[in-house]
N, C-alpha and C positions, 0 to 999 in steps of 0.2 A: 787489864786482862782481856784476851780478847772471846768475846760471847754473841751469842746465837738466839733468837727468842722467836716465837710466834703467839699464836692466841695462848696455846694451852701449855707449853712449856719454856723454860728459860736455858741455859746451858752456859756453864762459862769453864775455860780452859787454859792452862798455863803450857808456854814455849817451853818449860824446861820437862823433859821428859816427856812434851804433849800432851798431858796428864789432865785429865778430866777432873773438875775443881767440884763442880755443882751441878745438879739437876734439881730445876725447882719446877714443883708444879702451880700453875695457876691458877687452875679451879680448884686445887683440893688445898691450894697454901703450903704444901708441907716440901720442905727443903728434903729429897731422898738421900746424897752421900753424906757419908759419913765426915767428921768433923776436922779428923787430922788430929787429935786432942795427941801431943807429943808423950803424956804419960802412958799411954795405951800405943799408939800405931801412928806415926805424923807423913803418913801417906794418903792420900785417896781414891787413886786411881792407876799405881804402876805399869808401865808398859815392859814384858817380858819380852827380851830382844836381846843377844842372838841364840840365849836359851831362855827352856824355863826350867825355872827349879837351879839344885845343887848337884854342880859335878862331880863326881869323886875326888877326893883333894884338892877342888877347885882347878883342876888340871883337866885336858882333852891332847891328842894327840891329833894332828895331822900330816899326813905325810912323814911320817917317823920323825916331826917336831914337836916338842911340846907345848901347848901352850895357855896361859891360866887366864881365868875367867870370875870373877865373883857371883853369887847365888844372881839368877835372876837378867844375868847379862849387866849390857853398859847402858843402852839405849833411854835408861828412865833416869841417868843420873847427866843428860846431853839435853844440850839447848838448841830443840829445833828452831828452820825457819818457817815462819807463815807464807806458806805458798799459796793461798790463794781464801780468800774471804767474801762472804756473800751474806743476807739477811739470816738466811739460813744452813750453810753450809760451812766450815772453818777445814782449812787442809794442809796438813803440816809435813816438813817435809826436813829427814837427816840423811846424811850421803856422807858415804866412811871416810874415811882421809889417813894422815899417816899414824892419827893418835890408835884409830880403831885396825886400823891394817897391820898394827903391830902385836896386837891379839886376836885380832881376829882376821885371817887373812884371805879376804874374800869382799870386792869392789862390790857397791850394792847403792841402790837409792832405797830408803825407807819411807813411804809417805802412810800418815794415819788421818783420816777422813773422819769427821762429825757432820752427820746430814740428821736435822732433826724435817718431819713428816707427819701435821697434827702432834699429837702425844707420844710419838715413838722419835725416841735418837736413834741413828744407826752408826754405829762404828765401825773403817771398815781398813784393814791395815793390806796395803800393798806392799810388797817387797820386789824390787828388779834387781836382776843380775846384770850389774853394769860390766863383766869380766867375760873370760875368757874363755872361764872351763866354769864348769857348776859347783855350785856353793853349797853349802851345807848348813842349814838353820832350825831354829825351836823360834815360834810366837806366841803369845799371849796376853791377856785381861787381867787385871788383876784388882777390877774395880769393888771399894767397899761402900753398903749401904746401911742407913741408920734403923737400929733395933733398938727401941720399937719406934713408928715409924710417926705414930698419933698418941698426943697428949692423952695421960692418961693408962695409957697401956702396958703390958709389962711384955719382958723381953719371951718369955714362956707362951704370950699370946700368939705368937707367930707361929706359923708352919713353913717350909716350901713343898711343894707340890708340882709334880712331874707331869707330865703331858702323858705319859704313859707307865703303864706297872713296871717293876722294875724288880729285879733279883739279881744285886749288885754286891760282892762284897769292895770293904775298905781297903785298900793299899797302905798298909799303915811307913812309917817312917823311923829311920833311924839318923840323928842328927843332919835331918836334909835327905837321906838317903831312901829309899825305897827297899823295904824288910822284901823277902822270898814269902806270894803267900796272902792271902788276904784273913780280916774278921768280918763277920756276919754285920750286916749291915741295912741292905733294903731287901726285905724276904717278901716278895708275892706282892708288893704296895705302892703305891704313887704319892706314897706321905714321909715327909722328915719333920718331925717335929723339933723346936730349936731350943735346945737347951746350953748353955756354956758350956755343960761341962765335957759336950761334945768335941772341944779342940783342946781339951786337958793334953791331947796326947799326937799335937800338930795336924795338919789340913788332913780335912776330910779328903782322898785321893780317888777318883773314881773311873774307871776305865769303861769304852764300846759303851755308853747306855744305849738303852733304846729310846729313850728320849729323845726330843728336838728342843723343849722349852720347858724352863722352869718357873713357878708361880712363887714369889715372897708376900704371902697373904696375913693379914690379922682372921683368927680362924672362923672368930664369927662375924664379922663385918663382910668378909671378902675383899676390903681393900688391902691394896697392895702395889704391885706392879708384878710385870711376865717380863722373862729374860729368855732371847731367843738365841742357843748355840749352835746353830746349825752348822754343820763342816769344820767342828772343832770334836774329834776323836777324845779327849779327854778334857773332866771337867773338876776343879778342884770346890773347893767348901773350907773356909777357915775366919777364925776370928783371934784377935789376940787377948791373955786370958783377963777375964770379966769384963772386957769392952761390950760397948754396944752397938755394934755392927755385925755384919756378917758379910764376907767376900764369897761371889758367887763369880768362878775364876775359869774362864773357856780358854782352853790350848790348847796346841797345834804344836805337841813336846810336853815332855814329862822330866824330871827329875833323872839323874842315873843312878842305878842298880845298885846294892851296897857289892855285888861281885865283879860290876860293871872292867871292862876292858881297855875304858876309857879313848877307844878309837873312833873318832868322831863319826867318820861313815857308818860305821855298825851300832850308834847309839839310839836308842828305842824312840821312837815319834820322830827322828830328824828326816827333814823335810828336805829333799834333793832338788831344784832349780837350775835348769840348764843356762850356757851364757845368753844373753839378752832377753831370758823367759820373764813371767810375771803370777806370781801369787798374791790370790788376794783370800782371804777369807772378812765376812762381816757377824758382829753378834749387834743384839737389839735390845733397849729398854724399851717398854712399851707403861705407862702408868694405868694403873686399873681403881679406878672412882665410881 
């Protein structure tokens, strides 16, 4: 599997899906993702591509065609190539063809970058319009890390904590969908304290924060690490129930509406990309020892 390492972290990743396998720290020993345990989630790191989230009926419209999509897109169930490898840097790279041009009908190179920097990886997903007219996409993270994180600890000992106060409600969900509407959630605070039974009722959905980064802390040690989502408009939160992780999930696209219209152009976070342009956004692990 191909991996990345310097003094202070290790990194390894798999082709299928480009999927982030492991973050290991070296000074602190502690392996951060999550396990893949198949009883609970046998994922670790999904890449959201060419949406994210669930479309109404799995179905989108373009151009008065229809055509179906499952949750999450196709992109983390394809087997990139390694396009380019270095001590530090691994850069992977998927480019549509006739299997994805038949669902998705829009020419595109998809490259996803791991550059780790001291103790920070930086993930950073490009997209090019390799076509003619402008395409229409949803991005996303979908990486999960291990609760708790040090022997010894319990999953309750955790917080995340926001860079900035926050008066946020919840988007809650109805099978994949997005209810009209939010519930009360972050009132006046920069603290989420982590409880399971906060995903009893599917992913924390959270829309505009005012945040830039989020801290997964042990709450009296202060170890943990910071995740940096800059230029990703919305941010999800979710775990599967009583596993021990928690997905801390930056996108660029949301989920459709339960009233949604299902026409692609006019679908909430999609991201319009003229022919030959290039979108990039990056988020960060940084570990905190």
């Amino acid at each position: 599997m191909p991996a990345i390492e310097n003094n202070d972290i290790r990194v390894e990743v798999a082709a299928l899906g480009a999927e982030l396998q492991r973050i290991t720290g070296k000074h602190t020993g502690v392996e951060y993702m999550w396990n893949a345990n198949p009883a609970y989630w046998a994922k670790h790191s999904p890449l959201l591509f060419p949406i994210v989230g669930t479309l109404k009926a799995n179905t989108y419209i373009y151009e008065g065609k229809e055509y179906h999509l499952p949750r999450h897109g196709f992109a983390r169930e394809m087997e990139f190539e390694l396009y380019q490898q270095s001590g530090h840097m691994l850069t992977f790279r998927l480019s549509s063809d006739e299997i994805t041009l038949a669902k998705y009908p829009f020419p595109f190179e998809l490259y996803v970058e791991y550059l780790i920097v001291g103790s920070t990886l930086n993930v950073s997903y490009r997209v090019v319009n390799t076509g003619e007219k402008p395409m229409y996409f949803s991005i996303g993270g979908h990486p999960a890390f291990k609760v708790p994180l040090f022997e010894g600890d319990a999953y309750n000992d955790y917080i995340l904590e926001f860079n900035q106060v926050e008066n946020a409600g919840r988007w809650l969900l109805d099978n994949g969908l997005l209810k009209t509407g939010t519930v009360p959630l972050l009132e006046d605070t920069d603290r989420l304290p982590l409880r399971k039974e906060l995903f009893e009722a599917d992913a924390i959905v959270l829309k505009q924060l005012n945040s830039t980064k989020v801290r997964l802390v042990q709450e009296n040690t202060r170890k943990g690490f910071e995740f940096d989502f800059i230029g990703f408009p919305y941010l999800g939160i979710w775990a599967a129930k009583d596993a021990d992780f928690v997905c801390v999930e930056p996108w660029c696209g949301i989920a459709d509406n339960v009233d949604s219209n299902q026409q692609l152009v006019e679908k909430e976070g999609i991201n319009e990309l003229g022919a030959g342009a290039l979108f990039e956004r990056t988020w960060k692990f940084a570990v905190i020892d």
